[in-house]
C-alpha positions as CSV (number, residue, x, y, z in Angstrom):
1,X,0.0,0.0,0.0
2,X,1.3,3.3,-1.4
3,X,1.1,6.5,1.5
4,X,0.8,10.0,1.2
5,X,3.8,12.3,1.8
6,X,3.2,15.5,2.3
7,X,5.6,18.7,3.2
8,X,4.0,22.2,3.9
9,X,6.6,24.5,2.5
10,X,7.0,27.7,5.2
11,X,9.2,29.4,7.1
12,X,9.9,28.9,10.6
13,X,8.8,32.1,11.4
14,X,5.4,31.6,9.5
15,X,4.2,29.1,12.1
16,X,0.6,30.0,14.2
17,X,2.9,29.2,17.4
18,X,4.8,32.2,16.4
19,X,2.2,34.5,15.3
20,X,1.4,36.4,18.8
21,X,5.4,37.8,19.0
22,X,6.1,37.8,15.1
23,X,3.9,39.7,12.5
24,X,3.2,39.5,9.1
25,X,4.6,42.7,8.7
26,X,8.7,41.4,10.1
27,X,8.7,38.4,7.7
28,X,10.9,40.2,5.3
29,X,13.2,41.0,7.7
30,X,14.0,37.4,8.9
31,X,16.8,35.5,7.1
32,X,15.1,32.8,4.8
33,X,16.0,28.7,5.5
34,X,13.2,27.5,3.1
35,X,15.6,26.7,0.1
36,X,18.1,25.1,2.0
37,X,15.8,22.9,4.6
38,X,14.1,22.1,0.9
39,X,16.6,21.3,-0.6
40,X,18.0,18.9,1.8
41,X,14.6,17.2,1.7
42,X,14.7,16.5,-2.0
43,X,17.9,15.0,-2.4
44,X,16.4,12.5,0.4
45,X,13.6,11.9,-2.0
46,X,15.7,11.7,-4.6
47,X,18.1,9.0,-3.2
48,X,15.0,7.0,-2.3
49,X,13.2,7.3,-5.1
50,X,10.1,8.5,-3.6
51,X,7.6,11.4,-4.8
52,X,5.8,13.6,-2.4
53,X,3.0,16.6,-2.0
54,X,4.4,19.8,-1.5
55,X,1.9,21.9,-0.4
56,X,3.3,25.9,-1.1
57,X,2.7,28.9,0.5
58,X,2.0,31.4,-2.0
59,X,4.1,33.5,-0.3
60,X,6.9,31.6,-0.8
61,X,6.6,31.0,-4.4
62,X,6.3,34.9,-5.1
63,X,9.7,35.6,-3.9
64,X,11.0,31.3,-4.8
65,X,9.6,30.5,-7.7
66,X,12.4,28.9,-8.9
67,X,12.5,26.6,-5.8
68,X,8.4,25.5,-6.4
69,X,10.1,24.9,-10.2
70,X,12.3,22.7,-8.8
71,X,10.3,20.6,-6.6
72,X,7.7,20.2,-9.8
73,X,10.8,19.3,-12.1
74,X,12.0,16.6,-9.6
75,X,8.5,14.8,-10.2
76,X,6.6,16.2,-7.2
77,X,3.1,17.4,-6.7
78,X,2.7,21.1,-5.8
79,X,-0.5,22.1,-4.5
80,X,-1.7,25.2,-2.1
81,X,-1.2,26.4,1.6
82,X,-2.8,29.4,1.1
83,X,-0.3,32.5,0.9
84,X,-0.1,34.2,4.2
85,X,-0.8,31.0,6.3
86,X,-3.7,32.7,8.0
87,X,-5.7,30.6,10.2
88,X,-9.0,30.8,8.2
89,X,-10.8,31.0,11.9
90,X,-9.5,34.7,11.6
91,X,-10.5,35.5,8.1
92,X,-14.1,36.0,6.6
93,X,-15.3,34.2,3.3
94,X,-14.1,37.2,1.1
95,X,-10.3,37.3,2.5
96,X,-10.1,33.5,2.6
97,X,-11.0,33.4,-1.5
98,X,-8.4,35.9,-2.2
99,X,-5.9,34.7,-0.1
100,X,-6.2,31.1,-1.8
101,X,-6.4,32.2,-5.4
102,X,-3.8,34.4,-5.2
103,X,-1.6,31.9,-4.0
104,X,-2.7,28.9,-6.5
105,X,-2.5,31.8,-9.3
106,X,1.3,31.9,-8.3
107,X,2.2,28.4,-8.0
108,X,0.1,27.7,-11.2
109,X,2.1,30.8,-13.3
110,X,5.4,28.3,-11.6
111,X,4.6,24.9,-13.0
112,X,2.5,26.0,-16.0
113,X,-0.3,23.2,-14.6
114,X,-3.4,23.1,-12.3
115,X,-3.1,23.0,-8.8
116,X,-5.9,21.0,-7.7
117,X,-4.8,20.3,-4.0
118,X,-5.3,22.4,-1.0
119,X,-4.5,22.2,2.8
120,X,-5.3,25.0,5.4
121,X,-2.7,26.9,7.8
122,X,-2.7,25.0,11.2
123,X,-5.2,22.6,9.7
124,X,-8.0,25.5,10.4
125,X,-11.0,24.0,8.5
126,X,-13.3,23.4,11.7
127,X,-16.7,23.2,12.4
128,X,-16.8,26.9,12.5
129,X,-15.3,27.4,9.2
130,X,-16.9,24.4,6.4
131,X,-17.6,27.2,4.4
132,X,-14.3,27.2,3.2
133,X,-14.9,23.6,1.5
134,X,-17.4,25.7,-1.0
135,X,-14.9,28.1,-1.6
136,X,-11.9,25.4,-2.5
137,X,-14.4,23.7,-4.7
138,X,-15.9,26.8,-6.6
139,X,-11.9,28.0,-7.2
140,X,-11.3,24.4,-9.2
141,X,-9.6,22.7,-6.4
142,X,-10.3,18.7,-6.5
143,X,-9.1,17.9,-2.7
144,X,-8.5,18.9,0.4
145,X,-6.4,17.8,3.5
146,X,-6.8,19.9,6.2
147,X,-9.6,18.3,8.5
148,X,-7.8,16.7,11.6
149,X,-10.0,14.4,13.5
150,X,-9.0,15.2,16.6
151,X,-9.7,18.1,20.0
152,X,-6.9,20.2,20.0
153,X,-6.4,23.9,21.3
154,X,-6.3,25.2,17.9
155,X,-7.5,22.9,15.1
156,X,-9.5,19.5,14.8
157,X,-13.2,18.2,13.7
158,X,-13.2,15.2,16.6
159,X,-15.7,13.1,14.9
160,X,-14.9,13.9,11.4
161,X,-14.3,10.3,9.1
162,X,-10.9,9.3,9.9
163,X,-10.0,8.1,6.5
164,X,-10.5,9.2,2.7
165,X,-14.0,10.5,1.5
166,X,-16.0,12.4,-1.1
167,X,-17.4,15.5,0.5
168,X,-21.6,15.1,0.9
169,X,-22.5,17.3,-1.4
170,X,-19.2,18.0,-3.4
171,X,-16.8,17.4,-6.2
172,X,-14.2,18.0,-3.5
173,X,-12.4,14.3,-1.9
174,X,-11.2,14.8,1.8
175,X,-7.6,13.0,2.9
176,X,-8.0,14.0,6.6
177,X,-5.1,13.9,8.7
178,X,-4.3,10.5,10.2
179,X,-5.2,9.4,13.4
180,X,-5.1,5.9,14.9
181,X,-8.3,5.1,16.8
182,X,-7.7,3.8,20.5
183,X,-10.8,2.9,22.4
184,X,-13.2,6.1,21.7
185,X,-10.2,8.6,21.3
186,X,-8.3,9.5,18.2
187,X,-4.6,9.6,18.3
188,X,-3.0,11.8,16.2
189,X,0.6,9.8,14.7
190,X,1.0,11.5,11.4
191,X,3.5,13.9,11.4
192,X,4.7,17.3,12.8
193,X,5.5,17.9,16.0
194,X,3.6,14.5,17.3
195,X,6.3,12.8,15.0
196,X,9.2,14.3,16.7
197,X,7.3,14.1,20.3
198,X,6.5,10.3,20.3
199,X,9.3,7.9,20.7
200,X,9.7,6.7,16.9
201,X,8.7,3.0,17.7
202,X,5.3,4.1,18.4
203,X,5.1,6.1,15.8
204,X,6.2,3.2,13.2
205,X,4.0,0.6,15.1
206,X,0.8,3.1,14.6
207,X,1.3,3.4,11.4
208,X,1.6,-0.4,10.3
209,X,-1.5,-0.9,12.4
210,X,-3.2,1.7,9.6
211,X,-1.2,0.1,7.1
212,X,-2.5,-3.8,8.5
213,X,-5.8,-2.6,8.9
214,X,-5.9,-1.4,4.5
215,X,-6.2,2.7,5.8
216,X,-3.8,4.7,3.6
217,X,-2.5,7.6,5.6
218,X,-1.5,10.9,5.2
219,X,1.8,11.8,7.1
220,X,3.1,15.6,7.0
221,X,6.3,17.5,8.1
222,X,7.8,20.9,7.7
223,X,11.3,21.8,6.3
224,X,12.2,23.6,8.8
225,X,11.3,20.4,11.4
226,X,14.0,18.8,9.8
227,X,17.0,21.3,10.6
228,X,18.4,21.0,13.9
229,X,19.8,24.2,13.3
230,X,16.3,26.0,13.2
231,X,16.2,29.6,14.8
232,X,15.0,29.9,18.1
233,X,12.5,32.0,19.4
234,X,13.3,32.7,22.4
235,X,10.2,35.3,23.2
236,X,7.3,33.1,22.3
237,X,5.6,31.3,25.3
238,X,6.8,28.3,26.6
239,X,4.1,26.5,25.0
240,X,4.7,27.3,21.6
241,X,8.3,26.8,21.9
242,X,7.9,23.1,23.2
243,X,5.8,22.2,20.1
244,X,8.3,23.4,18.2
245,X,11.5,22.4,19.2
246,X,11.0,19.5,21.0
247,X,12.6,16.2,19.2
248,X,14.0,18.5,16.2
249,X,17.6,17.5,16.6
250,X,16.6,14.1,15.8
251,X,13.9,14.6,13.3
252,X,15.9,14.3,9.7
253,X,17.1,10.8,11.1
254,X,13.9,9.8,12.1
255,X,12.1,11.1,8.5
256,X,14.8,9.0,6.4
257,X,14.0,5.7,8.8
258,X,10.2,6.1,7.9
259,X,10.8,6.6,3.9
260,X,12.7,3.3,4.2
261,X,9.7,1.8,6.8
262,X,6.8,2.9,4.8
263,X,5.9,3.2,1.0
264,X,5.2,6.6,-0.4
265,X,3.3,8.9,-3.1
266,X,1.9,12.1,-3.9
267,X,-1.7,12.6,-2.2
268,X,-3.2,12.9,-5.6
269,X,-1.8,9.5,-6.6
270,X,-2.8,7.6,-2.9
271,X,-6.3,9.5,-3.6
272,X,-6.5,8.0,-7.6
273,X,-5.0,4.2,-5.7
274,X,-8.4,4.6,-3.2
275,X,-10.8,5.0,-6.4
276,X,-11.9,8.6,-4.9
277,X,-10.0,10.7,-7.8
278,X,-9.5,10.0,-11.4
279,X,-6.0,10.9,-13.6
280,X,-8.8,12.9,-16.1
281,X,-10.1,15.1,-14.2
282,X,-6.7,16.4,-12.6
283,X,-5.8,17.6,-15.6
């Protein structure tokens, strides 16, 4: 069974965690890691022959397009993060449809292709903010991954499906983060700072119970998750700084033991493997 890989290409300093003690308005001002952290992630991908969802900040590809160029060349899927990585629980319906379609009008103009995949900042489609769903599938997306199935602080849908679906309703197909179901709870195992939190046995033993069980799942990571080397910043709250640095310094070993653990694709591909997207219609 082939998995979805997924990287959300920011910044550091474009993380929620962050966004109390660094604006919008300093992100110029902070030296850029993106390339470099990328970089080092597609030569992995490279040696192991593995092909992966990069979903872009629009931000990013206005002032790296010839990074997003890259990632496309190396036979990877680019799809959309939104350009400012706003949580969409802060904007309204009009500022969330020019936010997105200014960003998949940049990364389109990049690869000279549709960009038919979306997934929110901080995973911020909730049950406050399903509008957003109509808005993705009105603007010619043909799937999203942003619904987490879980209670968090700041994101999750706790009794959202658990695994791929067509949206009721939609065109749009749903690859929800992955979450391994333990008694009543979900468990979130896929990715991000649960990756680098969890002792990596139970991370690997999670996921082949998914993998046992025939559940495709959706793991995630960030670039800059994968440098040790990663700014710190040292006037966030303590919270915010355990969820990010905590486990970094072993991360990249960790992320090359998984490509070698599990078997991996591009969310569009895992999607057309499940029957819930067809090759035509993505083009």
């Amino acid at each position: 069974m082939r998995h979805a890989l997924t990287i959300d290409v920011e910044e550091y300093f474009q993380v929620h965690a962050f966004a109390g003690v660094i604006p919008t308005s300093s992100w110029d001002g902070y030296a850029p890691a993106v390339q470099g952290n990328t970089d080092r992630i597609l030569d992995l991908l490279d040696e192991r022959a593995v092909s992966a969802t990069f979903f872009c900040l629009g931000w990013i590809a206005e002032r790296n397009r010839e990074l997003i160029k890259s990632i496309h060349a190396r036979g990877h899927e680019i799809a959309c993060h939104g350009h400012m990585h706003q949580a969409i629980t802060t904007q309204d319906p009009d500022t969330f449809r020019k936010d997105v379609s200014r960003a998949k009008d940049v990364l389109e103009d990049c690869i000279g292709e549709r960009v038919t995949g979306y997934r929110a900042p901080t995973y911020s489609i909730t049950g406050s903010t399903l509008w957003a769903l109509d808005i993705l599938e009105a603007l010619g997306f043909r799937y999203d991954s942003s619904i987490f199935p879980i209670y968090h602080d700041n994101y999750g849908i706790p009794d959202a499906p658990r695994l791929p679906y067509r949206i009721q309703g939609s065109t749009l197909v749903e690859f929800p983060i992955s979450t391994l179901k333990v008694g009543p709870v979900n468990v979130p195992v896929s990715g991000g700072g649960y990756f680098r939190l969890l002792p990596y046995s139970v991370i690997r033993t999670a996921l082949r119970r998914l993998q046992r069980q025939g559940d495709p799942f959706v793991f995630y990571i960030h670039p800059w998750e994968l440098n040790p080397e990663t700014p710190r910043v040292d006037d966030a709250p303590f919270l915010s700084r355990f969820r990010t640095y905590t486990g970094i310094n072993r991360s990249f070993t960790r992320f090359s033991r998984l490509l070698k653990d599990f078997s991996f694709t591009t969310v569009r591909t895992a999607l057309t493997d499940c029957g819930l997207l067809e090759n035509r219609l993505l083009m």
